[in-house]
C-alpha positions as semicolon CSV with decimal commas, in nm:
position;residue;x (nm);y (nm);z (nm)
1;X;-2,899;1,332;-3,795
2;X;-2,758;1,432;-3,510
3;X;-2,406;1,458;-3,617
4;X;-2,508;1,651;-3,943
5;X;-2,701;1,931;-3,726
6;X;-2,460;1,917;-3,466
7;X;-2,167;2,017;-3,810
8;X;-2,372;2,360;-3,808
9;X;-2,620;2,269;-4,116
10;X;-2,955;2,440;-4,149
11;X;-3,235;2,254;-4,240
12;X;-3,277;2,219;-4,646
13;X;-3,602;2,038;-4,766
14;X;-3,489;1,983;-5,116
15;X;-3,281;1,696;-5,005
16;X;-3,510;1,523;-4,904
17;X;-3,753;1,268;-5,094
18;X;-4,085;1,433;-5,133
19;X;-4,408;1,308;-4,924
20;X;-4,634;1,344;-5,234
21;X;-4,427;1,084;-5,442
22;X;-4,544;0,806;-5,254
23;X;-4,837;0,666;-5,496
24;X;-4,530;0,694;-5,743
25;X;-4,392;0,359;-5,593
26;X;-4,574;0,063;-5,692
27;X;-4,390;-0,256;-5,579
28;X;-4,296;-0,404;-5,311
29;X;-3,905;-0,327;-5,378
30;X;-3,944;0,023;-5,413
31;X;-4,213;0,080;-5,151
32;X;-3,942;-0,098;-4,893
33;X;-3,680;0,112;-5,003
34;X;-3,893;0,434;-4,977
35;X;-4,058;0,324;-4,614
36;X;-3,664;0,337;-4,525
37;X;-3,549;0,657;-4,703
38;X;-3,888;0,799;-4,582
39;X;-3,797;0,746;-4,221
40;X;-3,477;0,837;-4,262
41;X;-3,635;1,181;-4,382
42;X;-3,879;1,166;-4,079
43;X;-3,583;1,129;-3,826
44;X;-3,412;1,470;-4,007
45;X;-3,714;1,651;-4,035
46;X;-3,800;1,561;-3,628
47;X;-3,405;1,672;-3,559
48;X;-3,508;1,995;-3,736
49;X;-3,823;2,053;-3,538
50;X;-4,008;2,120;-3,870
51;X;-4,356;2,012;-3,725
52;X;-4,560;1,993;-4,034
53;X;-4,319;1,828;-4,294
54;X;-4,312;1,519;-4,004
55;X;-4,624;1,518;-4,002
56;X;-4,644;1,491;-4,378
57;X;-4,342;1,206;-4,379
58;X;-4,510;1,017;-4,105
59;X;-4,819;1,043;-4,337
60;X;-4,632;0,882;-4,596
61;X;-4,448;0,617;-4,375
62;X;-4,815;0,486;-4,293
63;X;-4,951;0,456;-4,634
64;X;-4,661;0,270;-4,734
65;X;-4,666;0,049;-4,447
66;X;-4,998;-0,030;-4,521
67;X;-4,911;-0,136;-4,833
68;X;-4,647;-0,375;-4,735
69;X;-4,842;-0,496;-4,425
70;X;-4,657;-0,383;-4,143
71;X;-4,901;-0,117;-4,064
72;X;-4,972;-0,203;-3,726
73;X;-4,648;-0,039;-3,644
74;X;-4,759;0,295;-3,785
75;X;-5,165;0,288;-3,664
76;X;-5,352;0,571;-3,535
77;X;-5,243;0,497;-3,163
78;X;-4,866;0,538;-3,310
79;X;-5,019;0,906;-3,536
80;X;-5,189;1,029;-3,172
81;X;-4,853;0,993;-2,961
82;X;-4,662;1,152;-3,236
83;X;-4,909;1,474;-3,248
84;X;-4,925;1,503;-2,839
85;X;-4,520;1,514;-2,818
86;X;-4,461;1,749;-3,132
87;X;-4,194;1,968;-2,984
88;X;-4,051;1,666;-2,784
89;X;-3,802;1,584;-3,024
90;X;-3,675;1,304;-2,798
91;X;-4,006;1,141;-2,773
92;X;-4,041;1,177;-3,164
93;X;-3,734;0,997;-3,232
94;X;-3,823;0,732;-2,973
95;X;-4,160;0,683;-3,148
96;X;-4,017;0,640;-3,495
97;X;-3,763;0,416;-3,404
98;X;-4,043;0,213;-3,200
99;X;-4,207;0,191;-3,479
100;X;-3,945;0,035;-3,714
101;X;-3,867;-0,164;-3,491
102;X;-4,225;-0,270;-3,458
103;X;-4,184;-0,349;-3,849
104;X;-3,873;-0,522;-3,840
105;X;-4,025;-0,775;-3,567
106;X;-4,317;-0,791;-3,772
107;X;-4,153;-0,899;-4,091
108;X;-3,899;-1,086;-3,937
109;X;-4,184;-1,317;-3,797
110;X;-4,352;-1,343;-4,164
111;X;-4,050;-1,433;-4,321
112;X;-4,007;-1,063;-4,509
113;X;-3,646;-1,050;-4,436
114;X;-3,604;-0,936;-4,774
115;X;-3,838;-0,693;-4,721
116;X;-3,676;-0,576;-4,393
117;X;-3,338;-0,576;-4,561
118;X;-3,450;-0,305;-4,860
119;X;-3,598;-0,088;-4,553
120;X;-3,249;-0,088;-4,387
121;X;-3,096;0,002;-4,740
122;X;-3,318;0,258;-4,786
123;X;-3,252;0,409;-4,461
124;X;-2,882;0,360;-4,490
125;X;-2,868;0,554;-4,835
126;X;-3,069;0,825;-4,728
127;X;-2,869;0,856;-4,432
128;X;-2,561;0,890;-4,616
129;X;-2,690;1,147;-4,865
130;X;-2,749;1,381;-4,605
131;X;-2,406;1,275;-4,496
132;X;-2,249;1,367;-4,848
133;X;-2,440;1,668;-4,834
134;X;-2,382;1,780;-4,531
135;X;-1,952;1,711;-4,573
136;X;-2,014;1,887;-4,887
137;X;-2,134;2,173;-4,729
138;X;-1,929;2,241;-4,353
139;X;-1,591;2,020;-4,458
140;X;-1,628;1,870;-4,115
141;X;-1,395;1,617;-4,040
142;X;-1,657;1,399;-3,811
143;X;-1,890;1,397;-4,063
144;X;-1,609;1,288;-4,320
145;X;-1,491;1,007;-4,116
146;X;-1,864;0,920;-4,083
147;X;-1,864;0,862;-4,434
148;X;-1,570;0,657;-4,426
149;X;-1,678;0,445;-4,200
150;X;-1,937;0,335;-4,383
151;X;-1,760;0,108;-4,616
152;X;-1,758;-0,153;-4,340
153;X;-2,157;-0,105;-4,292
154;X;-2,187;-0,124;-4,694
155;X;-2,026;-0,454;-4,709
156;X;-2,274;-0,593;-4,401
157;X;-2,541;-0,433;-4,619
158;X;-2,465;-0,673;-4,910
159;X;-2,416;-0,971;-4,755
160;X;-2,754;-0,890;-4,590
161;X;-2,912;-0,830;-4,944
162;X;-2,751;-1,157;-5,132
163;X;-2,957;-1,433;-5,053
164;X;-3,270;-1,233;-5,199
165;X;-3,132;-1,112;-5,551
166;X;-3,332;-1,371;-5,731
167;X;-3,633;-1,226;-5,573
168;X;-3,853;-1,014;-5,729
């Protein structure tokens, strides 16, 4: 996110996935890979300093959290310490990234991986969406090499995701 503002792009909310789609998702594969592009969308929307959408993804991070039982990461204590540092866009960033974190330690301990694997995915694609759009838009050559890079992440992403194809 950083990187992408950094290339000189404004803020554009139609790239990202919308907060009010989230009772669209209904199992547990695509409410992990939402809960990841979702955050991914919460850390862009916090780089932008666009109060109320974050407010709205964080909204939507919880109530799929819930769902897939890590919501202890995203409780009220985690809502109140995001609404007393809105304009801290450090502290926001170090919240959300608590809180996955949180999640990750949380599933890891229940024996989710898979679950914790199609949250990183989700992330990662969002991620490099903005990416695409954002080399699509400037030509920066950072951003480009960014993308590039991302081959090597891709094939750590899959070797991640094998062992659970067979799951549901």
């Amino acid at each position: 996110a950083v990187l992408i503002k950094n290339a000189g792009t404004n803020y554009n909310k139609d790239i990202l996935n919308e907060p009010s789609k989230v009772t669209n998702y209904s199992t547990s594969y695509k409410k992990a890979i939402n809960l990841g592009i979702y955050g991914a969308d919460l850390g862009y929307v916090t780089m932008y300093d666009q109060t109320q959408d974050a407010i709205s993804y964080l909204t939507a991070v919880k109530a799929i959290g819930d769902d897939l039982g890590v919501s202890s990461a995203f409780d009220m204590e985690l809502v109140e310490r995001f609404e007393k540092n809105i304009g801290n866009k450090d502290s926001l960033l170090a919240l959300v990234s608590d809180a996955y974190k949180a999640s990750d330690s949380y599933l890891k301990n229940n024996q989710q991986n898979d679950v914790g694997g199609l949250i990183l995915a989700g992330g990662w694609i969002e991620s490099l969406y903005f990416a695409t759009r954002a080399a699509e838009m400037t030509n920066n050559e950072d951003i480009i090499r960014r993308i590039g890079e991302q081959k090597t992440t891709l094939n750590n992403l899959i070797k991640l995701l094998t062992p659970y194809y067979s799951k549901p």
